[in-house]
mmCIF file of the N, C-alpha and C atoms, coordinates in Angstrom:
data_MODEL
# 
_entry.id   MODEL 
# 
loop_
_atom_site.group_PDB 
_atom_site.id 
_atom_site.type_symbol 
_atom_site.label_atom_id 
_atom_site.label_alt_id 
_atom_site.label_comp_id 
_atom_site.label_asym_id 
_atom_site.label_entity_id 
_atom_site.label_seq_id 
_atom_site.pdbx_PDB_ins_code 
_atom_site.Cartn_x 
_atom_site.Cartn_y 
_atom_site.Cartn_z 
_atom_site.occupancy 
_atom_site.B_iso_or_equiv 
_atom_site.pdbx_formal_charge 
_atom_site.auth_seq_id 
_atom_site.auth_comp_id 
_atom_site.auth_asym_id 
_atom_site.auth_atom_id 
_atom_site.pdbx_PDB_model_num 
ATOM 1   N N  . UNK A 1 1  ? 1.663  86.060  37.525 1.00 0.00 ? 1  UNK A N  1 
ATOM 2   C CA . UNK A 1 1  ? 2.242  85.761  38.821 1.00 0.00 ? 1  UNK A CA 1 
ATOM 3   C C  . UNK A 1 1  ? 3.695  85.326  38.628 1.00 0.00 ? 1  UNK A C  1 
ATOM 4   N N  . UNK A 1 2  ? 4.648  85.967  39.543 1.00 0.00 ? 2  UNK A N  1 
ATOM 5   C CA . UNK A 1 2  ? 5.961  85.497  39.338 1.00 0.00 ? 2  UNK A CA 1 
ATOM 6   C C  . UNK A 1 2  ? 6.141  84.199  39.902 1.00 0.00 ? 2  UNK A C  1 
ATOM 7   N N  . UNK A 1 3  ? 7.321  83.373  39.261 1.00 0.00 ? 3  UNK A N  1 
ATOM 8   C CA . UNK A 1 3  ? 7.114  82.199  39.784 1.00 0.00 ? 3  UNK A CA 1 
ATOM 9   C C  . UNK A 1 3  ? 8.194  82.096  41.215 1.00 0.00 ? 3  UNK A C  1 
ATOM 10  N N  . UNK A 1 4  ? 7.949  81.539  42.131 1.00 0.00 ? 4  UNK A N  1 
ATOM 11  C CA . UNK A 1 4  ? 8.653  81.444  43.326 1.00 0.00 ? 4  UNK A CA 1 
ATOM 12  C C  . UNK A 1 4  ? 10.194 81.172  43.112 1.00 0.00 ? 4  UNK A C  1 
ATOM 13  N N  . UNK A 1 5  ? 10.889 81.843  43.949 1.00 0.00 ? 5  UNK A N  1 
ATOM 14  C CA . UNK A 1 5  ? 12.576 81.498  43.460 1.00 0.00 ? 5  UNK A CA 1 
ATOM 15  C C  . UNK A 1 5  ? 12.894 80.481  44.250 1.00 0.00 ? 5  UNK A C  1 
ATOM 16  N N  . UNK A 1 6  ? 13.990 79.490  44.059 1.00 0.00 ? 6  UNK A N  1 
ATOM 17  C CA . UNK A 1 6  ? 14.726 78.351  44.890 1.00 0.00 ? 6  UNK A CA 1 
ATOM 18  C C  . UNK A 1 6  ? 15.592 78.771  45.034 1.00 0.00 ? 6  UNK A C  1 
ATOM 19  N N  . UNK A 1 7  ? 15.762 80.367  45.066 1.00 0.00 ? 7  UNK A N  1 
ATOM 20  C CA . UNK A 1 7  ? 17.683 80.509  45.422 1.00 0.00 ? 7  UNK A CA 1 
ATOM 21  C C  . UNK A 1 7  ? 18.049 80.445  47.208 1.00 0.00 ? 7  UNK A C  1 
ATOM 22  N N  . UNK A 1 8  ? 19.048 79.869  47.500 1.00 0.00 ? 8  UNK A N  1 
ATOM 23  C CA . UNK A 1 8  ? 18.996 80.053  48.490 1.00 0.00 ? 8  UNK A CA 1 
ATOM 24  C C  . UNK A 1 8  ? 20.341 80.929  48.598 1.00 0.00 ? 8  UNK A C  1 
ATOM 25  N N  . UNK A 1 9  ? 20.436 81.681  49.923 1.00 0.00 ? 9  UNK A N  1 
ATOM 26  C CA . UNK A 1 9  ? 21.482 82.952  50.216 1.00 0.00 ? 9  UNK A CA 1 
ATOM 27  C C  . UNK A 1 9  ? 22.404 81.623  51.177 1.00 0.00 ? 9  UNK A C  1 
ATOM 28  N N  . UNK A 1 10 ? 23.533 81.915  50.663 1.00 0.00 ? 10 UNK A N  1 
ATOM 29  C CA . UNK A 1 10 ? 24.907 81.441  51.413 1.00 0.00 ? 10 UNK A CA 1 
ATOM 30  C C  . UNK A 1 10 ? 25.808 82.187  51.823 1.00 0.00 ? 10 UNK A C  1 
ATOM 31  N N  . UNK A 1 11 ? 25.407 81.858  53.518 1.00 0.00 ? 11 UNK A N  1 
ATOM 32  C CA . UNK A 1 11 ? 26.409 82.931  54.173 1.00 0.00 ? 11 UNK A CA 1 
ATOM 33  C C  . UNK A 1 11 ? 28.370 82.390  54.318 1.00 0.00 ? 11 UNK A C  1 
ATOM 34  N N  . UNK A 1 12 ? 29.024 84.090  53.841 1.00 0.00 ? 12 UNK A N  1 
ATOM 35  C CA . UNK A 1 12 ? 30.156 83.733  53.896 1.00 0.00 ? 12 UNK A CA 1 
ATOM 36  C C  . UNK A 1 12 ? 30.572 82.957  54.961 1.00 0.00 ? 12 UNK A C  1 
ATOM 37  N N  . UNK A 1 13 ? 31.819 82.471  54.348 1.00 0.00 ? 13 UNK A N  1 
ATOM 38  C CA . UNK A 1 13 ? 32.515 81.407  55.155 1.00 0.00 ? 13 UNK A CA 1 
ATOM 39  C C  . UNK A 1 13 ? 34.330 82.314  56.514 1.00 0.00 ? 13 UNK A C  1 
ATOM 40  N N  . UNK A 1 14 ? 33.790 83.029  55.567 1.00 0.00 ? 14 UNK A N  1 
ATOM 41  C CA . UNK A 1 14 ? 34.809 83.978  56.395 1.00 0.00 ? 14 UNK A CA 1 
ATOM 42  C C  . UNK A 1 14 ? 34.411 85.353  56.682 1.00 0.00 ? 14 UNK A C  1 
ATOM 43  N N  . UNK A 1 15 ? 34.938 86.205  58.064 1.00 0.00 ? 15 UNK A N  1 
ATOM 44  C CA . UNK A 1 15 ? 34.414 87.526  58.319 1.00 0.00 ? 15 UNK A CA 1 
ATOM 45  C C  . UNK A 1 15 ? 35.741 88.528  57.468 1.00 0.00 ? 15 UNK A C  1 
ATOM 46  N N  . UNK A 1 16 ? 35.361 89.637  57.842 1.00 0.00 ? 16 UNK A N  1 
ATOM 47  C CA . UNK A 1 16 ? 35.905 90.682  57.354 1.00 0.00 ? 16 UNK A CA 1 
ATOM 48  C C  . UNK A 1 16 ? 37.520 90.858  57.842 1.00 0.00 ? 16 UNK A C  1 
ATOM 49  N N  . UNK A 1 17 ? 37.702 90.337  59.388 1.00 0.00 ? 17 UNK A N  1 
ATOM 50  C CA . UNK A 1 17 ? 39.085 90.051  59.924 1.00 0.00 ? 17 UNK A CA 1 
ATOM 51  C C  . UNK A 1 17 ? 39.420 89.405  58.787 1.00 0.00 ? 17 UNK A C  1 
ATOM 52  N N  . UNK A 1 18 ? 39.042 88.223  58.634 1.00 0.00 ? 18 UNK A N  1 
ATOM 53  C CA . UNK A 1 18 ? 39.963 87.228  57.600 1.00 0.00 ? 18 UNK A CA 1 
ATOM 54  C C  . UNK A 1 18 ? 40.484 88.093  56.197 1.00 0.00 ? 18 UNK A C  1 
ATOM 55  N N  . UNK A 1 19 ? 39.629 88.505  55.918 1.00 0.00 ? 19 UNK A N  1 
ATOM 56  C CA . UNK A 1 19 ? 39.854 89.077  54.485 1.00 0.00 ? 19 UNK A CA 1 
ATOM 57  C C  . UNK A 1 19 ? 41.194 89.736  54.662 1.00 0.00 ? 19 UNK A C  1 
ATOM 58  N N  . UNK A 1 20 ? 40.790 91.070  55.408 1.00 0.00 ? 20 UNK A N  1 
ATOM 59  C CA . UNK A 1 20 ? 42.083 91.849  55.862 1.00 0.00 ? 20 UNK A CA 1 
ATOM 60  C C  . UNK A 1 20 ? 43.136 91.070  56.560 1.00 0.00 ? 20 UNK A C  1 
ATOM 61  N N  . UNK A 1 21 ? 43.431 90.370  57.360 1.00 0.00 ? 21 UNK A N  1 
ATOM 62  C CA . UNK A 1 21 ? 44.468 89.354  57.616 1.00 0.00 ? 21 UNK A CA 1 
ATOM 63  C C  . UNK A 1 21 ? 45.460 88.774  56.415 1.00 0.00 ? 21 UNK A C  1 
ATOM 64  N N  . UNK A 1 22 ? 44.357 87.993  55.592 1.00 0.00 ? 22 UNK A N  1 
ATOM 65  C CA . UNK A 1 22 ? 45.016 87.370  54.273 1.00 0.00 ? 22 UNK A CA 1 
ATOM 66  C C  . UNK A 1 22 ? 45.136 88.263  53.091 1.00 0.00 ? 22 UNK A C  1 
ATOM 67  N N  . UNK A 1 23 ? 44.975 89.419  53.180 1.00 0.00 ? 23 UNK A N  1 
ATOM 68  C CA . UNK A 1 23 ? 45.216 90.549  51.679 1.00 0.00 ? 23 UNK A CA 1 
ATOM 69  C C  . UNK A 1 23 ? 45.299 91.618  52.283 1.00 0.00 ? 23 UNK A C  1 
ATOM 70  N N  . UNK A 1 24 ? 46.615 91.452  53.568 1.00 0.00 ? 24 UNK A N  1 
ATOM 71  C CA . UNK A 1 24 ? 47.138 92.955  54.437 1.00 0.00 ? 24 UNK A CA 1 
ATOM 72  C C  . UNK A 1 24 ? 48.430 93.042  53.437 1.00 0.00 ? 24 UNK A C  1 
ATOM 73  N N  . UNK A 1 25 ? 49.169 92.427  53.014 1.00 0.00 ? 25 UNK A N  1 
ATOM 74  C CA . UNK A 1 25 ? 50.274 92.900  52.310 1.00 0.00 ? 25 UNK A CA 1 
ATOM 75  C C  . UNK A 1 25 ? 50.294 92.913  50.574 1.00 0.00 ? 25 UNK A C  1 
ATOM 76  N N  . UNK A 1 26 ? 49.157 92.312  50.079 1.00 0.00 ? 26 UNK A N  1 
ATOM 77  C CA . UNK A 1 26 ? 48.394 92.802  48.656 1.00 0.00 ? 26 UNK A CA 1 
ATOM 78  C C  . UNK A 1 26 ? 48.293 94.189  48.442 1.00 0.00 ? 26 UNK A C  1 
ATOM 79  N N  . UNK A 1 27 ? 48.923 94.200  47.453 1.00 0.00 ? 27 UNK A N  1 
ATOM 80  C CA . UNK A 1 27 ? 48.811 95.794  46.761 1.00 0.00 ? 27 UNK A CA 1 
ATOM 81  C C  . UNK A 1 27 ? 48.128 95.939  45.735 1.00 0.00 ? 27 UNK A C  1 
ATOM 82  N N  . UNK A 1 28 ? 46.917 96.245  46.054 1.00 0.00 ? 28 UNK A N  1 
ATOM 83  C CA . UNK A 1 28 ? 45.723 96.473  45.072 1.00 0.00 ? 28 UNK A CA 1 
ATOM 84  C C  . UNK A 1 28 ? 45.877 97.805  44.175 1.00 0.00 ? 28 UNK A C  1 
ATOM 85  N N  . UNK A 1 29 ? 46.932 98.332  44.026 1.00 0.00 ? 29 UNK A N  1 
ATOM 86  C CA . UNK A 1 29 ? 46.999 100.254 43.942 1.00 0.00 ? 29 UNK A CA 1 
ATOM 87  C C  . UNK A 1 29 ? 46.994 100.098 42.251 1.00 0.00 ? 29 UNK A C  1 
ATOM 88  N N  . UNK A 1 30 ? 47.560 99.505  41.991 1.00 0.00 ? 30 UNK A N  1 
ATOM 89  C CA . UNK A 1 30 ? 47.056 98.876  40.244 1.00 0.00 ? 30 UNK A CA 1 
ATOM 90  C C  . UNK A 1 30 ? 47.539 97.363  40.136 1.00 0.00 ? 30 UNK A C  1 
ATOM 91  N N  . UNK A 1 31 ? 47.447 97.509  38.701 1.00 0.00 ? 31 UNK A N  1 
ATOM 92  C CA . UNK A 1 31 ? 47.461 96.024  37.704 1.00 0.00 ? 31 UNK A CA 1 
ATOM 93  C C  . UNK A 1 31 ? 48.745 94.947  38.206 1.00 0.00 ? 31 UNK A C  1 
ATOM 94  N N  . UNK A 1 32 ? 49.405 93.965  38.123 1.00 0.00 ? 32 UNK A N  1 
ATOM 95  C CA . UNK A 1 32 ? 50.004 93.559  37.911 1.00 0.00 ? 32 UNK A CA 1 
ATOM 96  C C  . UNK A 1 32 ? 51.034 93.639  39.327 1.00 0.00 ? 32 UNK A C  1 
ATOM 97  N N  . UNK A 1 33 ? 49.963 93.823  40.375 1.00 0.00 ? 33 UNK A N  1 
ATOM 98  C CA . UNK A 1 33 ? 51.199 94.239  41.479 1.00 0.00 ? 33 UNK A CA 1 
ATOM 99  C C  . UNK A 1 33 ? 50.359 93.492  42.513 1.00 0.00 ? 33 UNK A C  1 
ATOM 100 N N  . UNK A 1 34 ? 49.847 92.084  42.379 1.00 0.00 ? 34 UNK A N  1 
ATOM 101 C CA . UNK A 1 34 ? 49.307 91.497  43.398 1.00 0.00 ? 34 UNK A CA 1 
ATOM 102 C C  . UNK A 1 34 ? 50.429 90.207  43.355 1.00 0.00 ? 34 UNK A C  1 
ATOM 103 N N  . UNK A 1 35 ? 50.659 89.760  44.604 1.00 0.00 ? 35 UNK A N  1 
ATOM 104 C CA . UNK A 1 35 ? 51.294 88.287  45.031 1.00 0.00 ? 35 UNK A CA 1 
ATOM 105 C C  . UNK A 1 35 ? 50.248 86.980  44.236 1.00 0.00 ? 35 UNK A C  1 
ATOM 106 N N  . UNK A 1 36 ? 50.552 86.647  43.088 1.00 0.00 ? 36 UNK A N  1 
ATOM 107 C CA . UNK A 1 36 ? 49.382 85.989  42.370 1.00 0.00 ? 36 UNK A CA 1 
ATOM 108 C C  . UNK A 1 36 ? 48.997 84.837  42.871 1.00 0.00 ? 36 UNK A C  1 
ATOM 109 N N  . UNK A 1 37 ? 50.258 83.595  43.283 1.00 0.00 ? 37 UNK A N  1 
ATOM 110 C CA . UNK A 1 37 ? 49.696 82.523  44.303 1.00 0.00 ? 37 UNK A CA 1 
ATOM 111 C C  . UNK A 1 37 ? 49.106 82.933  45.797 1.00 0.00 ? 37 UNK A C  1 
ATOM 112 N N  . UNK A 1 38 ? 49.725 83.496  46.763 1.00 0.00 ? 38 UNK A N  1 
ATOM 113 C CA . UNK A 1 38 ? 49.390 84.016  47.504 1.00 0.00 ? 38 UNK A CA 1 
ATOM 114 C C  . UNK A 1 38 ? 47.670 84.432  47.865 1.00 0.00 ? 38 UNK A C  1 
ATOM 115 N N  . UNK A 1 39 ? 47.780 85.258  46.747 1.00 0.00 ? 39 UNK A N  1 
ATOM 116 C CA . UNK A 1 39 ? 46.234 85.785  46.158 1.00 0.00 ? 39 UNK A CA 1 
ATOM 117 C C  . UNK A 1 39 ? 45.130 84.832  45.996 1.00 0.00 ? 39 UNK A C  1 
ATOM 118 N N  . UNK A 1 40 ? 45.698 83.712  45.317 1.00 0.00 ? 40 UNK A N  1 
ATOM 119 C CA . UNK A 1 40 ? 44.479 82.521  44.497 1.00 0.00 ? 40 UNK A CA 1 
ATOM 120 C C  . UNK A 1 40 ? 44.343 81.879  45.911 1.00 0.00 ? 40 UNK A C  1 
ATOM 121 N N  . UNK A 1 41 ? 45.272 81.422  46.576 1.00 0.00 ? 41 UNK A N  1 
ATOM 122 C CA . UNK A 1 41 ? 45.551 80.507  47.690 1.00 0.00 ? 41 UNK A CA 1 
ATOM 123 C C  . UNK A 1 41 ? 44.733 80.894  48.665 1.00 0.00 ? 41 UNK A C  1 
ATOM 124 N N  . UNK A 1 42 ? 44.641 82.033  49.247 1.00 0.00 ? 42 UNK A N  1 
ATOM 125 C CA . UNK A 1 42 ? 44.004 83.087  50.317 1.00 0.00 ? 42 UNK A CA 1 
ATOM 126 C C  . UNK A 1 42 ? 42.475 83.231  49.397 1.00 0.00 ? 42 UNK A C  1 
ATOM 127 N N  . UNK A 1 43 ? 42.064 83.636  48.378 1.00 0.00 ? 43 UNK A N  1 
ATOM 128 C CA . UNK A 1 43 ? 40.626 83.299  47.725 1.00 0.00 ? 43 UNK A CA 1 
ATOM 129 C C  . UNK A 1 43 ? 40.149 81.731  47.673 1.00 0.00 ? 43 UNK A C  1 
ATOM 130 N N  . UNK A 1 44 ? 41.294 81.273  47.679 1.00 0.00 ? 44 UNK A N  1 
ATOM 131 C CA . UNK A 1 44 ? 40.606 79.424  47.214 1.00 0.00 ? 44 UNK A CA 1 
ATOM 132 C C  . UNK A 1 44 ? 39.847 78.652  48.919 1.00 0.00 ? 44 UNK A C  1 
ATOM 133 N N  . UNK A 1 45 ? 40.935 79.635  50.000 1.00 0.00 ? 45 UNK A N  1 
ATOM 134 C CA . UNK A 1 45 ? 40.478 78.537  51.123 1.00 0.00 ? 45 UNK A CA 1 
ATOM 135 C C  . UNK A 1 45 ? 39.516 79.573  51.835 1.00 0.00 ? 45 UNK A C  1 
ATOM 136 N N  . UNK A 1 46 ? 39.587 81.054  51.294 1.00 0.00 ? 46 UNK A N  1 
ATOM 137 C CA . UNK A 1 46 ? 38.457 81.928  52.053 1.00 0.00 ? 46 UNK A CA 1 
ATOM 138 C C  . UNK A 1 46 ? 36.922 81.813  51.510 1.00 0.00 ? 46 UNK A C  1 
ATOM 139 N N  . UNK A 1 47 ? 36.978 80.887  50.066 1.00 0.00 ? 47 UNK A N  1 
ATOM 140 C CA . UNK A 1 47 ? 35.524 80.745  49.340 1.00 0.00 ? 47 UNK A CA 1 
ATOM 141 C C  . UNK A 1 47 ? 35.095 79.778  49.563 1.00 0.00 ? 47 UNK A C  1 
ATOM 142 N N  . UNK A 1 48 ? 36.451 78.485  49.607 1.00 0.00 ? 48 UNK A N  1 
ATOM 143 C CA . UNK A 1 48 ? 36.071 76.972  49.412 1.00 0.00 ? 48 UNK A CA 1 
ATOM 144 C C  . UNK A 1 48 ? 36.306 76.093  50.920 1.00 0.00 ? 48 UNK A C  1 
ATOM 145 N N  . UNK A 1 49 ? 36.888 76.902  51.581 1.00 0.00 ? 49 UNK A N  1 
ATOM 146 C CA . UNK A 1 49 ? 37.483 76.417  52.893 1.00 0.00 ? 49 UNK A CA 1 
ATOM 147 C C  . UNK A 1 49 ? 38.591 75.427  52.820 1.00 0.00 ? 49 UNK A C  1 
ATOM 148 N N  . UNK A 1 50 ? 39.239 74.931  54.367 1.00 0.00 ? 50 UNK A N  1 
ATOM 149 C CA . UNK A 1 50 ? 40.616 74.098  54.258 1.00 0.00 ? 50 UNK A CA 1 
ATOM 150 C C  . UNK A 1 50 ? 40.256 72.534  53.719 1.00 0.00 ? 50 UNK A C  1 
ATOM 151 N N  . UNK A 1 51 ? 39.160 72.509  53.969 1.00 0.00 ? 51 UNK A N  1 
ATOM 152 C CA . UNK A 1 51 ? 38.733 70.793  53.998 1.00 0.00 ? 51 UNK A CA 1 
ATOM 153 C C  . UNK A 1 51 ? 38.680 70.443  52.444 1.00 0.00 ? 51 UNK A C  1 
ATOM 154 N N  . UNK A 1 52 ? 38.205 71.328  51.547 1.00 0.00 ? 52 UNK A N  1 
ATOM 155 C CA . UNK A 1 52 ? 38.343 71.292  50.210 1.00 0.00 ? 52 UNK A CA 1 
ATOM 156 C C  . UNK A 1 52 ? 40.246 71.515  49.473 1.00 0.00 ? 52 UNK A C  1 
ATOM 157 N N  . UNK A 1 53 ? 40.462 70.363  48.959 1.00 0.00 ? 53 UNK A N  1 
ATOM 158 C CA . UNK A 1 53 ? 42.048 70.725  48.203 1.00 0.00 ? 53 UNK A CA 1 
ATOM 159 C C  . UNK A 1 53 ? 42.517 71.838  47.517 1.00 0.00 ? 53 UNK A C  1 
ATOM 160 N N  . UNK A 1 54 ? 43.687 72.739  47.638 1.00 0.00 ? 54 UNK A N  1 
ATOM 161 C CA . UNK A 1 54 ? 43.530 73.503  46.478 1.00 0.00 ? 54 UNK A CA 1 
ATOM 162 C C  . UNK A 1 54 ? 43.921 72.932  44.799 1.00 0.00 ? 54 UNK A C  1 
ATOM 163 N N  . UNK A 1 55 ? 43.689 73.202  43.963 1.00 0.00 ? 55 UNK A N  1 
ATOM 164 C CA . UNK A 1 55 ? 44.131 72.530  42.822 1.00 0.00 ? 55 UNK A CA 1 
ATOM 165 C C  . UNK A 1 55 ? 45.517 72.909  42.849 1.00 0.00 ? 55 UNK A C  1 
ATOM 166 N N  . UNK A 1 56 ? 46.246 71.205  41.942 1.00 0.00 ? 56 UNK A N  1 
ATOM 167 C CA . UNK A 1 56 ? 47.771 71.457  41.315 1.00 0.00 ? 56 UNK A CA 1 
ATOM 168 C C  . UNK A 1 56 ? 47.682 72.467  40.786 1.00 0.00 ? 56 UNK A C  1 
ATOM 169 N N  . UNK A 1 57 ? 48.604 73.034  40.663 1.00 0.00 ? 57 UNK A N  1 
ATOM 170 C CA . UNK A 1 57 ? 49.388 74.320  39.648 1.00 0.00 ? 57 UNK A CA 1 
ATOM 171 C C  . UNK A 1 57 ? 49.519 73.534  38.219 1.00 0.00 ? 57 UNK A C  1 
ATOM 172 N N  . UNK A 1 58 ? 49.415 74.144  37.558 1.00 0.00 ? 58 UNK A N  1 
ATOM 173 C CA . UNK A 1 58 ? 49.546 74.413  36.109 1.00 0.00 ? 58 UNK A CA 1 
ATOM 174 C C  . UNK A 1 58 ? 50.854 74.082  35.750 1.00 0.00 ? 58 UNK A C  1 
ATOM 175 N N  . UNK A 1 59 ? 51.292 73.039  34.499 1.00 0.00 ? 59 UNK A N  1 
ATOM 176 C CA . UNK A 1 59 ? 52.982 73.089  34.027 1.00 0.00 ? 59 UNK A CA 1 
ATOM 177 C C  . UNK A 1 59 ? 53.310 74.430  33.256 1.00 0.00 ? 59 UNK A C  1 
ATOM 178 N N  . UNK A 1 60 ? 52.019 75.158  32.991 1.00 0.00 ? 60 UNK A N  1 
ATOM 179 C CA . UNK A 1 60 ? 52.333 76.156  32.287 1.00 0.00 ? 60 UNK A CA 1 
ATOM 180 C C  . UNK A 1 60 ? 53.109 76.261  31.308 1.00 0.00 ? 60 UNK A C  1 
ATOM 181 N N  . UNK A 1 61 ? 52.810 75.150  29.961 1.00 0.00 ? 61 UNK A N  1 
ATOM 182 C CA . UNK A 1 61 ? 53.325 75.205  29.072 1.00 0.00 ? 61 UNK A CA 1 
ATOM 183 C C  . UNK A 1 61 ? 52.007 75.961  27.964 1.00 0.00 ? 61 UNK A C  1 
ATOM 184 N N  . UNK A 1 62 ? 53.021 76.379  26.769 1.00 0.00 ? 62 UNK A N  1 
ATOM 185 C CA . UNK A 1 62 ? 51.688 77.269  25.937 1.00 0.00 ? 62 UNK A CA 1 
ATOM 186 C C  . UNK A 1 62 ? 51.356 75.958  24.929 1.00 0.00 ? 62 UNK A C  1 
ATOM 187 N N  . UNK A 1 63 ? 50.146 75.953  25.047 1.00 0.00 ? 63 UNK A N  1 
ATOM 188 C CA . UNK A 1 63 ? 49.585 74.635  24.781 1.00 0.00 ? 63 UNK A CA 1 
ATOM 189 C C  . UNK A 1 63 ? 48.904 74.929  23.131 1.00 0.00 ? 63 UNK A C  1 
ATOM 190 N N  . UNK A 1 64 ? 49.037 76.837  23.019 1.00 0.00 ? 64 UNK A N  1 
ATOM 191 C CA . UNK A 1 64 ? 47.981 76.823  21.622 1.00 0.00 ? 64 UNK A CA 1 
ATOM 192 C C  . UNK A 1 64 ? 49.461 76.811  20.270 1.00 0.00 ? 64 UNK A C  1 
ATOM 193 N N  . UNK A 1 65 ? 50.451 76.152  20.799 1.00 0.00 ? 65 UNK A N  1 
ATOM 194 C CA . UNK A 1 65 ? 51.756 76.270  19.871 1.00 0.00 ? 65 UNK A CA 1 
ATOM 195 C C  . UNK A 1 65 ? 51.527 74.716  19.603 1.00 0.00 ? 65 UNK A C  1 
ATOM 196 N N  . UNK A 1 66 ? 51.999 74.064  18.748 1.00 0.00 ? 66 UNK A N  1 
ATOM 197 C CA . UNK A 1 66 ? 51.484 72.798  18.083 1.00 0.00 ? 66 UNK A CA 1 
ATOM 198 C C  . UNK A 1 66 ? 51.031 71.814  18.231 1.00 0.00 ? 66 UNK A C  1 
ATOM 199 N N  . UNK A 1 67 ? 49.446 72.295  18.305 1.00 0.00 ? 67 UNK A N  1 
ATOM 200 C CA . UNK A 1 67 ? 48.636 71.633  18.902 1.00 0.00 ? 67 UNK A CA 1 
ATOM 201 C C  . UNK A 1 67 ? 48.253 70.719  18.692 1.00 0.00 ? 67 UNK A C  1 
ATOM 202 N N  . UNK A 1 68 ? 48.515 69.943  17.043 1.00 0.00 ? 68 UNK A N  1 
ATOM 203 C CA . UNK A 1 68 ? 47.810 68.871  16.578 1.00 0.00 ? 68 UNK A CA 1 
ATOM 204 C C  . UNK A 1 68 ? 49.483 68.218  17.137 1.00 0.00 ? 68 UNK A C  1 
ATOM 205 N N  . UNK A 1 69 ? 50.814 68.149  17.027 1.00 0.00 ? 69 UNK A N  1 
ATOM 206 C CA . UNK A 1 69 ? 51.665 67.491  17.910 1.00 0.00 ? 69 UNK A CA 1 
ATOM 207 C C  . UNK A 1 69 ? 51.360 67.124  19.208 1.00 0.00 ? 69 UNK A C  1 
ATOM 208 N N  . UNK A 1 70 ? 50.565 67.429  19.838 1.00 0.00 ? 70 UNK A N  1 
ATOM 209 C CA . UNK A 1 70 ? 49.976 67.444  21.173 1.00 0.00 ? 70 UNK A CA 1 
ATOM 210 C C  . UNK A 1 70 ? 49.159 66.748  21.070 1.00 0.00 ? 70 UNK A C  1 
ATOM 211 N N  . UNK A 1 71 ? 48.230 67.178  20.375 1.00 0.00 ? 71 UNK A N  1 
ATOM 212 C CA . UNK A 1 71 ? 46.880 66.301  20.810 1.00 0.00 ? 71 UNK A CA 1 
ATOM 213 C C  . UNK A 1 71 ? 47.302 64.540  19.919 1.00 0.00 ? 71 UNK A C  1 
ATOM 214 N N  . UNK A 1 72 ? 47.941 64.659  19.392 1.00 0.00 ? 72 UNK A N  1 
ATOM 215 C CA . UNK A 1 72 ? 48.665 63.132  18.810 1.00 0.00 ? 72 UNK A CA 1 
ATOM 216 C C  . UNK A 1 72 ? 49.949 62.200  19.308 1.00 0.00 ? 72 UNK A C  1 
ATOM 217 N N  . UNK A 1 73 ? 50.271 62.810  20.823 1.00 0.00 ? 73 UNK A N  1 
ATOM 218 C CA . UNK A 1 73 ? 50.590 62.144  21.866 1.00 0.00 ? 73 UNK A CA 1 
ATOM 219 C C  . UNK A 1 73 ? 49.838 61.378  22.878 1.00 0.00 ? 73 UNK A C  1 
ATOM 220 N N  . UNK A 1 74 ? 50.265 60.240  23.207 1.00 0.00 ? 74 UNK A N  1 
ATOM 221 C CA . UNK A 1 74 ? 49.748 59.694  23.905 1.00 0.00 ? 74 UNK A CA 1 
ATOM 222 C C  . UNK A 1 74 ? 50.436 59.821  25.269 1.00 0.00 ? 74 UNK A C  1 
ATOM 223 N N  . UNK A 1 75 ? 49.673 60.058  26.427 1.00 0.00 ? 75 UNK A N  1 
ATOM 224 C CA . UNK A 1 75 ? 50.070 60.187  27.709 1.00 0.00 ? 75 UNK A CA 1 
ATOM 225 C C  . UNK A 1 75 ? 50.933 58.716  28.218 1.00 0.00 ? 75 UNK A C  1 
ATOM 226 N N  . UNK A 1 76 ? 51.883 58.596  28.416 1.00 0.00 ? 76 UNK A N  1 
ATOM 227 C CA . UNK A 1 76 ? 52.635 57.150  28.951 1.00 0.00 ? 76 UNK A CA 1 
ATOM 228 C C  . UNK A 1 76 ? 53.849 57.564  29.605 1.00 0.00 ? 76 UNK A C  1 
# 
């Protein structure tokens, strides 16, 4: 006997207008040609909604360049 599932189905938070509204000027036609904040920003509040924060941005430093200098700083 299979055992009973607990999944429950969660209906989207946004319709199909929205989608197309917020990714009408996204150019999906290839790689490297999407508005990337834009993009995350318009996915973050169409999955998570407005009431949820979006996260800070990144300092975007490359963090795998000397790493034991790093990790032997102290935050102050």
């Amino acid at each position: 006997m299979l055992a009973r599932s607990r999944a429950r189905f969660v209906l989207p938070k946004r319709d199909a207008q929205y989608w197309a509204a917020v990714m009408v000027d996204q150019d999906f036609a290839g790689e490297d040609r999407l508005h990337v904040r834009r993009f995350n920003r318009a996915l973050w509040v169409g999955l998570r909604g407005e009431r949820i924060p979006y996260p800070s941005l990144r300092h975007g430093r490359d963090l795998s360049r000397d790493r034991a200098k790093l990790l032997g700083q102290t935050s102050g």
